[in-house]
C-alpha positions as CSV (number, residue, x, y, z in Angstrom):
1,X,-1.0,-9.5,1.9
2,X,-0.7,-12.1,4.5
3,X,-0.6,-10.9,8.3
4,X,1.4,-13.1,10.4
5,X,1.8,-13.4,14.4
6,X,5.4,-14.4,16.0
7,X,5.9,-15.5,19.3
8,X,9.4,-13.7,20.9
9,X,9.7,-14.7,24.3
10,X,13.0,-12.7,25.0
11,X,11.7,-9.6,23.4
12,X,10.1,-8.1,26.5
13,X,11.1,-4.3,27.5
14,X,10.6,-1.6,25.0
15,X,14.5,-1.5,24.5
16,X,14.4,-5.3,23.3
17,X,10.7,-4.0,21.3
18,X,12.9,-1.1,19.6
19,X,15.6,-3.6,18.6
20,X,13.4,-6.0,17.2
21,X,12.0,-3.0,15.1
22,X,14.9,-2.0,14.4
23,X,16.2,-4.7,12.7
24,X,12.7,-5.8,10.7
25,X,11.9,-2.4,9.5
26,X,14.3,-2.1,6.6
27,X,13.6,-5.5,5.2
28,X,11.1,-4.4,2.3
29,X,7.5,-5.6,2.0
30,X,7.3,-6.3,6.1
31,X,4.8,-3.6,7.7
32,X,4.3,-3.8,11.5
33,X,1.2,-3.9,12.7
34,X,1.9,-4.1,16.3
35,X,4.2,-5.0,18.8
36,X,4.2,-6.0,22.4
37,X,6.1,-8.1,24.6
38,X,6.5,-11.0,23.5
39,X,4.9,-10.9,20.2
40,X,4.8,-9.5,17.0
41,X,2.2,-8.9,14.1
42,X,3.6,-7.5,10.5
43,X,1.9,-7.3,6.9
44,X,3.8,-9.2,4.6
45,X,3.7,-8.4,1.2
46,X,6.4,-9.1,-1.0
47,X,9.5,-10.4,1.7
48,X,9.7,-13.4,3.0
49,X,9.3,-15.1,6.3
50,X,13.2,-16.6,6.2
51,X,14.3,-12.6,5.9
52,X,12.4,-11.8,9.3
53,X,12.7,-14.2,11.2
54,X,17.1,-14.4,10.4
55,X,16.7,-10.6,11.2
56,X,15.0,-10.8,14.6
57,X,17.4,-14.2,15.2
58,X,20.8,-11.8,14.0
59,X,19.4,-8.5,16.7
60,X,19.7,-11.8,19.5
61,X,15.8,-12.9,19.5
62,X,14.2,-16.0,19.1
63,X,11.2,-17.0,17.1
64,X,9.6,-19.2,18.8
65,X,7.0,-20.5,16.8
66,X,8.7,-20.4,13.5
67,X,9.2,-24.4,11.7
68,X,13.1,-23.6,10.5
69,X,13.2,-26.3,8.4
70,X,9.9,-25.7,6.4
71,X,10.3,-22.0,6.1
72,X,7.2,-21.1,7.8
73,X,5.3,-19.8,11.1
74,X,1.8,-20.1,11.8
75,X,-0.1,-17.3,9.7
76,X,-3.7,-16.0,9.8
77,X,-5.5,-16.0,7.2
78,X,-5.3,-13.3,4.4
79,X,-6.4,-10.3,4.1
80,X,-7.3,-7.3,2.0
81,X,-5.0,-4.3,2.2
């Protein structure tokens, strides 16, 4: 399980909080671990980063430390569920 940590500027009150959970928390394999403004840790098991990040970008949020055209954001290192 890899724990990753994305930066969302826009996502700042908890209205913008519950629409970025919202629209991550039926993508399968994503766990949130916690939330705040501006950023967001998840567990990510089996989904990939492409599916959550297009999900926060389609609720009106953007990732900003996600590399769009490698597929990838900066990521901790793993660890054991």
């Amino acid at each position: 399980m890899k724990k990753l940590e994305l930066s969302i500027p826009g996502m700042q009150s908890a209205h913008c909080q519950e629409t970025v959970n919202n629209a991550i928390k039926t993508i399968n394999g994503i766990e949130v671990q916690h939330m705040e403004a501006g950023k967001l840790s998840v567990s990510i098991e089996s989904a990939e980063i492409k599916e959550l990040v297009n999900a926060i970008e389609k609720a009106g949020y953007e990732v900003s430390n996600y590399d769009s055209q490698n597929f990838r954001a900066i990521e901790s290192d793993d660890y054991a569920s």
